[in-house]
Residue, then its C-alpha position, 0 to 999 in steps of 0.5 A: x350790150x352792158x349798161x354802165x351808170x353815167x357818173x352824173x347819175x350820182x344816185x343811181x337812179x338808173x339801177x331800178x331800170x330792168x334789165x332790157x330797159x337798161x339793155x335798150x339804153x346800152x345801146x341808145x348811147x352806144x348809137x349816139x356815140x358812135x353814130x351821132x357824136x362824130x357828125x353833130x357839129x357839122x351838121x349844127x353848123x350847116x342847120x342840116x338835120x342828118x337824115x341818114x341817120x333816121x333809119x338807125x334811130x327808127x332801129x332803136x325801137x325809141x318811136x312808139x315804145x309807149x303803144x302796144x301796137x309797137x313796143x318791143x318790150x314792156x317798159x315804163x314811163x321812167x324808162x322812155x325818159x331815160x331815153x330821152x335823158x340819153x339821146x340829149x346828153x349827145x345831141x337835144x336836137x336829135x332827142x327833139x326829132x325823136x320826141x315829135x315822132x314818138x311823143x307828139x306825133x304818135x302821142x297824138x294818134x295813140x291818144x286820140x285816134x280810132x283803133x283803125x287810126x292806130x293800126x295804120x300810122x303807129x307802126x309806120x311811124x315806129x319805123x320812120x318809113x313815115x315821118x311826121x310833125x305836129x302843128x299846134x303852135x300859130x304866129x299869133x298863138x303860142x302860150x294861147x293856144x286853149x283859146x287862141x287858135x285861129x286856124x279853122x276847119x269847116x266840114x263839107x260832106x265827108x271832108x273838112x277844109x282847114x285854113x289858116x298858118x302854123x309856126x315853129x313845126x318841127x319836121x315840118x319840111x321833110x315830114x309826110x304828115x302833120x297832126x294839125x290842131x284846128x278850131x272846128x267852125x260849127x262848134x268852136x272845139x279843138x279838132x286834131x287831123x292827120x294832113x298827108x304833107x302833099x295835100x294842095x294847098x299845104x305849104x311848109x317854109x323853113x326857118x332859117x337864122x336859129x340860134x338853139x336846134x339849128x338841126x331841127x328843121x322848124x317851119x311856117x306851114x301855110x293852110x289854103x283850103x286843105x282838104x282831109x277826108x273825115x276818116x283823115x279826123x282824129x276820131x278821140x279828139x273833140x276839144x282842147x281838152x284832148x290836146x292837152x293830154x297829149x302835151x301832158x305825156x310830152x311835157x314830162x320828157x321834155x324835162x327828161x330832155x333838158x335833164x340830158x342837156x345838163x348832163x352834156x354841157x356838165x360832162x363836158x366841162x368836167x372834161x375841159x376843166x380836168x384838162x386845162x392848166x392854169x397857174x400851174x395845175x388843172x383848172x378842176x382844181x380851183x375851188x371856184x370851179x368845184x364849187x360851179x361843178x358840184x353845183x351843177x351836179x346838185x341841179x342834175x340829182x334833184x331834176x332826175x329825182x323830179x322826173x322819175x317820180x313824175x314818170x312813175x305817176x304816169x305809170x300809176x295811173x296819177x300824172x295830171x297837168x300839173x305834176x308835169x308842169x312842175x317838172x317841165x318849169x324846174x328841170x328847163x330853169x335848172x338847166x338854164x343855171x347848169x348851162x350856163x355855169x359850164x360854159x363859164x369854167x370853160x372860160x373863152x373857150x366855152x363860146x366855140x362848139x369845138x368843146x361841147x358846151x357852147x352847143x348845150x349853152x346855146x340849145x337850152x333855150x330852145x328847150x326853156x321855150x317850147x312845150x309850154x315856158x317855164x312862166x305858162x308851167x308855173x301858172x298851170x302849177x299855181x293853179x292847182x295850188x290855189x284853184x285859181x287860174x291866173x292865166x284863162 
């Protein structure tokens, strides 16, 4: 399958992809085309996710292309933010189900898990034959979560017993199991396990009246004396320290992610504006709109110039915390500005999803929110401007 640069790829960053890594992304757009864009609307409306179309995304090979144990070719970090980048300039609540999986999910057990642990949950998690969720974040402990975390485990013999609540879990309602952050009560650290979604004493409730991912099936995960086995324990995880290297690769994909829904609502407005007549020609021709336009584009350039260079230090070896953290607080805060600008030359319209832009207008925010907001980035970057950390 040829790979096209997309037009808003003004640079061309693309090119310096390999040509399997532009072959893969050929076909991650043709799926998400043919397959996803058909269906996205109905399904955003119902708040369904479309789970029939798990097994052509697990075909992709988009879930664990960052583990030996499952990649189907060499590829770099750059590549798997494409990816990302491409899956949500269709659909970012597509994109968010595939980054649980692969990131979070799979991030988890590939960062901090036994090589036994690895052997048995990254190749199923790579087929989707098990799909799973990541609870980190608490009622009362979101941006907190280093020094907030409330929910306990407590180790009897070989099993630990976890209690305590979850909220905003992706997945959560239809996953087989959720990679659990726990604070082990012994020695106050930050403890990861591998919680089968059957477990008594589990419970997930979903969250209704969304208004950004509708399709992302979010949930109130209740914790009553759970119990996993120690061999169920993350074996590489002892302290939040852990945890926050599997938020450190995640991050940089979410401003991949967020780069994607610029794209979306942009290509979107070009479309309308291109189409719609006003005053006797296309509103594209107005100067006002150009100008909105070209704008948006200019925000779209400088956020894949950021990402790509943040996903090459991953591949060298040289991402920490902060580089991340930039990338996650710019790209998120740009698309905020570009999102907003495309719904505005869509006029009325622009508040309808059946012209694209409402939707990406509206999912933005989630995308703003989650994996740390654009504030609690800035804190992590200013850290490390000054040495001083404003926030602990």
């Amino acid at each position: 399958m040829t790979f096209t640069p997309l037009e808003s790829d003004f640079y061309g960053f693309a090119a310096d992809l390999s040509e399997a890594e532009q072959a893969s992304l050929a076909e991650v757009r043709a799926f998400m085309e043919e397959r996803v864009r058909p269906v996205i609307d109905e399904h955003w409306h119902r708040d369904a996710f479309p789970s029939e179309l798990v097994p052509g995304i697990a075909a992709l090979g988009v879930v664990g292309p960052g583990w030996p144990e499952t990649a189907r070719f060499e590829n770099s970090a750059v590549y798997r933010g494409w990816v990302a980048l491409e899956m949500s300039r269709v659909d970012a609540s597509v994109s968010t189900f595939v980054g649980v999986q692969n990131g979070l999910v799979a991030g988890s057990i590939g960062v901090a898990g036994s090589p036994e642990q690895r052997a048995e949950w990254l190749p199923r998690l790579a087929d989707c034959s098990v799909i799973g969720a990541f609870g980190l974040t608490e009622p009362l402990s979101g941006s907190d979560s280093a020094q907030g975390l409330r929910t306990t485990a407590r180790r009897e013999g070989d099993e630990w017993v976890l209690d305590g609540a979850k909220r905003w879990i992706g997945n959560a309602t239809h996953a087989d199991i959720v990679v659990v952050w726990a604070k082990d009560v012994e020695d106050g650290q930050v403890k990861g396990f591998i919680v089968p979604t059957d477990a008594a004493g589990f419970r997930a409730t979903k969250i209704e009246r969304k208004i950004a991912l509708r399709m992302v099936q979010n949930a109130d995960i209740e914790l009553e004396g759970v119990r996993v086995p120690e061999s169920m324990r993350l074996q590489g995880a002892s302290s939040f320290r852990d945890t926050a290297r599997v938020l450190r690769l995640t991050r940089a994909e979410v401003a991949w992610s967020a780069v994607g829904v610029m794209i979306g609502a942009y290509e979107a407005a070009v479309r309308y504006t291109t189409e719609r007549v006003q005053f006797g020609k296309p509103v594209a021709g107005h100067q006002l709109v150009q100008d909105l336009l070209a704008k948006s584009l200019g925000h779209i350039t400088a956020s894949i110039a950021l990402c790509v260079q943040v996903s090459r230090m991953l591949d060298e070896g040289r991402q920490e915390d902060a580089h991340s953290a930039l990338a996650k607080a710019f790209a998120t805060t740009r698309m905020r500005e570009v999102v907003s600008w495309c719904r505005e030359v869509c006029g009325g319209n622009g508040i309808v999803t059946d012209y694209d832009v409402a939707r990406f207008f509206v999912d933005a925010e989630a995308l703003y929110t989650y994996e740390g907001t654009a504030q609690m980035n800035a804190l992590i970057v200013g850290r490390a401007i000054t040495g001083s950390s404003a926030f602990a």
